[in-house]
N, C-alpha and C positions, 0 to 999 in steps of 0.2 A: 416855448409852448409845451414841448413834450414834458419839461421839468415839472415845468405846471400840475399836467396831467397825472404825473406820474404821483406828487407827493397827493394831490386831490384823492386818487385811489386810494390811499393808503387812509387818508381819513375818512374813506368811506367802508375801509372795509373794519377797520376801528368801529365807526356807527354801530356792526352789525353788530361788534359783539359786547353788548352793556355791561361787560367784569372787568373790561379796560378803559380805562380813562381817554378821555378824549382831547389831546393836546393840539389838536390844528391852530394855529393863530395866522391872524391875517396880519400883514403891515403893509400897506400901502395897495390892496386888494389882490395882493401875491402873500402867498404861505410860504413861509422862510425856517427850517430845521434852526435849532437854536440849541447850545451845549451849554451847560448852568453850571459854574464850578463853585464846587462846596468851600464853604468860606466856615472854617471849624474851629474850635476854641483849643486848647493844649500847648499852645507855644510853638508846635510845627509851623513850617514855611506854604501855605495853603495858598500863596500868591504866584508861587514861583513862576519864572519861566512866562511872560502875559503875552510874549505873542504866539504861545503854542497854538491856543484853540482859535483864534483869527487863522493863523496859517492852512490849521485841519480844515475848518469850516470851509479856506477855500480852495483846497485839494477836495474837498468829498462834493464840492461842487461842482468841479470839472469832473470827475469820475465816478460821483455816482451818481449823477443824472436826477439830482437833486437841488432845489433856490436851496441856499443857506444865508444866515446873518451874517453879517460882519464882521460881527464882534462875540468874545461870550458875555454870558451874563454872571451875575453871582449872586450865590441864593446861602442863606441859613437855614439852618434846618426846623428852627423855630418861627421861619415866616409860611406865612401862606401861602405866596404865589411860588411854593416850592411844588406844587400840585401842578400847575402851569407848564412845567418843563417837561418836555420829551425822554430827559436822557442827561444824566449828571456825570461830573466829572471830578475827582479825588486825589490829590496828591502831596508828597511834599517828605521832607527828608525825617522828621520827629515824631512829637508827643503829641497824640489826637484824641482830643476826649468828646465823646456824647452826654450831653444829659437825658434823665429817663423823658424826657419829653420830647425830645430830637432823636431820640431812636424811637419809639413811639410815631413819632412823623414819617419818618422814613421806614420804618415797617409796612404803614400803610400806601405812602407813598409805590413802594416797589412791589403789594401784592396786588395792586392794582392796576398795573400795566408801564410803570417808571423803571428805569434800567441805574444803576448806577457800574461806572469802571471807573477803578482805584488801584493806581500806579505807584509802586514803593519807588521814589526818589533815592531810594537807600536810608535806613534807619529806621521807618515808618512798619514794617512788620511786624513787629512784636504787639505795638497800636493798634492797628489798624484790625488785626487778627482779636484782640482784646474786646474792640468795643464794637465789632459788626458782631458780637455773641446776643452784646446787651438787644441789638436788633433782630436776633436770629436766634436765642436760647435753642430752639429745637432744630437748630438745622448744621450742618457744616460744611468749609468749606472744602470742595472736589476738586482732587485736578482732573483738567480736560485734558482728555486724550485730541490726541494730533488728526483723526479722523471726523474732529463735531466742524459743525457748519461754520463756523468763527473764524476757521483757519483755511476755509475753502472758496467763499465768497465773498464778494468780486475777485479777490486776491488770492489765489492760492499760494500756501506756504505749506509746503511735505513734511517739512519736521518741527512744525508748530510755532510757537513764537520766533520771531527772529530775534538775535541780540545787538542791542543799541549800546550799551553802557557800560562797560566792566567797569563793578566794584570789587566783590569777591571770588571770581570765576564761577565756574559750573553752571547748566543749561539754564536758559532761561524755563520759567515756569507759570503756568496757566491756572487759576481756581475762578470756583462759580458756586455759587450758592444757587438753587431751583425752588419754584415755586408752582405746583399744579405743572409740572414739567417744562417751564421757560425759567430760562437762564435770568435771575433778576440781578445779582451784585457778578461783575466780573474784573480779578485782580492778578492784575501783573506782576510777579516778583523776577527781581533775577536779571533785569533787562531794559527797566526802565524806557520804554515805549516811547512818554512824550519826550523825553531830549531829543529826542531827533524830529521833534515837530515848529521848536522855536527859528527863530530867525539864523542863517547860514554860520553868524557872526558870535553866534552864542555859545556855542559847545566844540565848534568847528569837528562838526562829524563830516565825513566823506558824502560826496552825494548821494552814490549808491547807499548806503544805509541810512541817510534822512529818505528818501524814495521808500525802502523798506518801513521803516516806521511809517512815514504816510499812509503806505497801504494798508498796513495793520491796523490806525484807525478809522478809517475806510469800512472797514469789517467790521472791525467794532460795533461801528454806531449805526451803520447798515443793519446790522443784526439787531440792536437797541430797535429800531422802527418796526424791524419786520418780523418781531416776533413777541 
């Protein structure tokens, strides 16, 4: 009941402000958070890893006192019910190309109250940095400092991201594109986040850092709702 309550608020407090999109969906007459991974053209691996966001969805249900899905979904950027989604999810190891139509979608999509977070699998930087321009010609990407709300709630972490993955060494690192001052694109480099969301059997990370990654997207998409 209180989950209930608690995602109901949040669509009511959505209601009041008409510059944000209104994402409540009913399934079964309970509202269920839903994470929509981008399914993108370029020959990148945009599949990877399928029981990451099942797994998040059902940590961020025991912990942040939130119904979630079951499952994710997966959206293009060229369809419609890419408006539908709360809160997108990006990744994968390669080449990621937009057409002007699909950044075009997704510019509107994320000034309008849509969040997206895009995870470098490793190799995906140089992409990824490339075609969020075509989305964002006047804006760029910031790193977040380790004192913004991202790294502090439900979960705190003191020295900002944590590290999941060594590829290259050196800190993990945090950017954000803003919009009328909310955080709308937010990307992990350096650390790769969701390996340590798939199944125990997959990456064979320690627990203690599948737990830290959990929590990280925890924050994440907490932060995607609540702001």
């Amino acid at each position: 009941m209180r989950k209930t309550k608690t995602f109901l608020l949040l669509c009511l407090l959505m209601a009041l402000f008409p510059a944000r999109m209104i994402f409540c969906q009913q399934k079964n007459q309970q509202s269920r958070f839903i994470i929509a991974r981008v399914k993108y053209h370029g020959g990148g691996d945009w599949y990877n890893d399928p029981s990451a966001i099942p797994n998040l969805l059902k940590f961020i249900e025991q912990n942040g006192n939130l119904l979630t899905a079951s499952d994710e979904q997966r959206v293009e950027l060229i369809d419609q019910k890419l408006f539908s989604f709360p809160a997108l999810f990006l990744t994968g190891h390669g080449r990621i190309t937009f057409s002007e139509q699909e950044a075009v979608n997704l510019r509107k999509y994320l000034i309008h109250g849509g969040f997206l977070y895009a995870d470098d699998d490793y190799g995906m930087d140089h992409y990824f940095r490339q075609e969020i321009k075509k989305v964002f010609p006047d804006k760029e990407l910031v790193e977040i400092p380790f004192d913004h709300i991202i790294y502090q709630q439900p979960f705190y972490f003191a020295k900002g991201l944590p590290k999941i993955h060594e590829h290259d060494g050196g800190p993990p690192r945090g950017f954000g594109i803003f919009h009328q001052g909310r955080m709308v694109v937010y990307y992990t480099y350096n650390t790769n986040i969701s390996d340590g969301w798939p199944d125990p059997d997959v990456h064979n990370n320690p627990e203690a850092v599948r737990l830290r990654a959990l929590q990280m997207g925890v924050n994440i998409f907490m932060y995607a709702l609540s702001h």
